[in-house]
C-alpha positions in Angstrom: -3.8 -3.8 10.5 -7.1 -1.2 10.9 -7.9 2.4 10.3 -11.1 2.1 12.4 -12.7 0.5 15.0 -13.7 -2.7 14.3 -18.1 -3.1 14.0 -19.4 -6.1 14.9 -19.8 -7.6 11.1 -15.7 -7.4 11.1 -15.4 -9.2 14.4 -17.8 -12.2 13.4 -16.0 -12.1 10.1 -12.8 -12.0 11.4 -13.3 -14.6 14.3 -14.9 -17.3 11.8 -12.4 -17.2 9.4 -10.8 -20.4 9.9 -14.2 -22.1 11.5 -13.4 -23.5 15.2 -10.0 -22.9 15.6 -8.9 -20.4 18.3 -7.3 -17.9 17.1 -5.5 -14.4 18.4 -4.9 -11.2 16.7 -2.2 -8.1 17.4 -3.7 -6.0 16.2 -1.8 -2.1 14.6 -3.6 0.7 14.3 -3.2 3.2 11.6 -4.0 6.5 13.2 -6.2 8.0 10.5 -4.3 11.8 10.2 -1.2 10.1 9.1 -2.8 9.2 6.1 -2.1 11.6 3.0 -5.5 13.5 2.6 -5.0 14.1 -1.1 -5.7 10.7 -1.5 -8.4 10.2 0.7 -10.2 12.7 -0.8 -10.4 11.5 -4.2 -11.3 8.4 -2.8 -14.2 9.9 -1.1 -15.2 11.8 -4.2 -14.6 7.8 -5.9 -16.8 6.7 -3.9 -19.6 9.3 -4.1 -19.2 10.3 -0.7 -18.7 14.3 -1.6 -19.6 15.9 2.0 -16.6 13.3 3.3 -14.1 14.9 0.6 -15.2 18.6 1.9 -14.5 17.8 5.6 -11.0 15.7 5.0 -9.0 18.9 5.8 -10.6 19.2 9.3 -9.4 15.9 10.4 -6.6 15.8 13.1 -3.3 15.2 12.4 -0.1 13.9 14.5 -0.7 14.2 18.3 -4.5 14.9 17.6 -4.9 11.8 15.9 -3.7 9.7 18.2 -6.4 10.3 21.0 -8.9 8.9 18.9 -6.9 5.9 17.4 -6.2 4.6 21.1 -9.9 4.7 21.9 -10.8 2.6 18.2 -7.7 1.0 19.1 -9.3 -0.3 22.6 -12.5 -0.7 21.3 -11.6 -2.9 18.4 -9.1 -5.5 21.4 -12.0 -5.4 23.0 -14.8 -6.9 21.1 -12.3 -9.5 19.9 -11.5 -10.9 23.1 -15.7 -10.5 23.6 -15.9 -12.8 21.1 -13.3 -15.5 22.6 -10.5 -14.6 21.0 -7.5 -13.5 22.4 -6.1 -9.7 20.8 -3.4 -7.4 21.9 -2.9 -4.5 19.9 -0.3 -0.9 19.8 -0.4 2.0 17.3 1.4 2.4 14.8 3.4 5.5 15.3 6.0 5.3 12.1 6.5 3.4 8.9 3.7 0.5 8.6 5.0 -2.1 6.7 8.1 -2.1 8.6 5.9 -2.6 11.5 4.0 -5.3 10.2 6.7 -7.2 9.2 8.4 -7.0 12.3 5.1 -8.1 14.5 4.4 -11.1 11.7 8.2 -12.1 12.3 8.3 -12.3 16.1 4.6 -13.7 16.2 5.2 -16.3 13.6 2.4 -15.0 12.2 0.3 -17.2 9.4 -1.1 -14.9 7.8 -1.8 -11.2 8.1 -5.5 -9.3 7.6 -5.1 -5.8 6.7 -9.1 -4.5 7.4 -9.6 -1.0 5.4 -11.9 1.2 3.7 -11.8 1.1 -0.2 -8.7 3.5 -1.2 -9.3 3.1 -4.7 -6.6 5.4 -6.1 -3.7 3.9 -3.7 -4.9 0.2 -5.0 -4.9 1.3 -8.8 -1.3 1.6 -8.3 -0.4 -0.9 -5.6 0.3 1.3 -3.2 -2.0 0.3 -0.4 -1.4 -1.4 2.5 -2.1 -5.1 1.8 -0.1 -4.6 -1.7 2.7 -3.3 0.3 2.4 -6.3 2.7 2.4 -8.6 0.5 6.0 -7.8 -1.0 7.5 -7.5 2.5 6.1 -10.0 5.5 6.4 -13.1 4.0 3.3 -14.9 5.0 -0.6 -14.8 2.9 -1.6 -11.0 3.5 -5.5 -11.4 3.2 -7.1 -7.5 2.3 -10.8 -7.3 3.7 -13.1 -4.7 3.4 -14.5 -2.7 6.8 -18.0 -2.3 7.5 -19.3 0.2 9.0 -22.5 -0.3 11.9 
């Protein structure tokens, strides 16, 4: 699971987990409006980043968001398969962890990476993604940090 497209430091990293075996990914794609922005601002503030906190109101919502999540969404498939692995991918349009669960089930999936940006005050209280995951898919949820280019 991402919130943004994938930079090349999260391809290698992902790719080489588990050395020379091949590997494939699906991967879902938070769209990032669907987020609550309350938290994301005090995780920019967390995190220094006060101009990002300022500007979290302008960033689109529902319908809006979408656009640009199918383009991070294509971008991200892309470079994966550039890198020899094989990657399919959808957006996720409603509950996450539900989603998750179902794609790990059908995939027989052996593990799941959920790739993010810090989100601080969600992780204090184990409300992030990859806590989440952990409680509900039933395979090793592995929580990695995103870089950016």
């Amino acid at each position: 699971m991402i919130e943004k497209p994938l930079s090349s430091v999260d391809v290698e990293f992902v790719t080489t987990l588990h050395g020379d075996q091949p590997v494939s990914f699906v991967v879902l794609m938070q769209p990032r409006g669907d987020q609550d922005r309350l938290l994301r601002a005090l995780d920019d503030v967390a995190l220094g980043e006060l101009d990002e906190a300022v500007h979290e109101g302008e960033e689109p919502e529902g319908q809006d968001a979408t656009r640009p999540a199918a383009r991070a969404l294509e971008h991200s498939l892309r470079v994966l398969r550039d890198a020899g692995s094989e990657a399919v991918g959808q957006l996720v349009e409603d509950h996450p962890i539900d989603l998750l669960k179902s794609v790990s089930d059908e995939t027989n999936a052996d593990e799941v990476i959920v790739l993010t940006a810090p989100h601080y005050v969600e992780e204090f209280f184990h409300r992030d993604w990859a806590s989440r995951a952990r409680h509900k898919v039933g395979v090793p949820v592995l929580k990695l940090y995103a870089h950016s280019e």
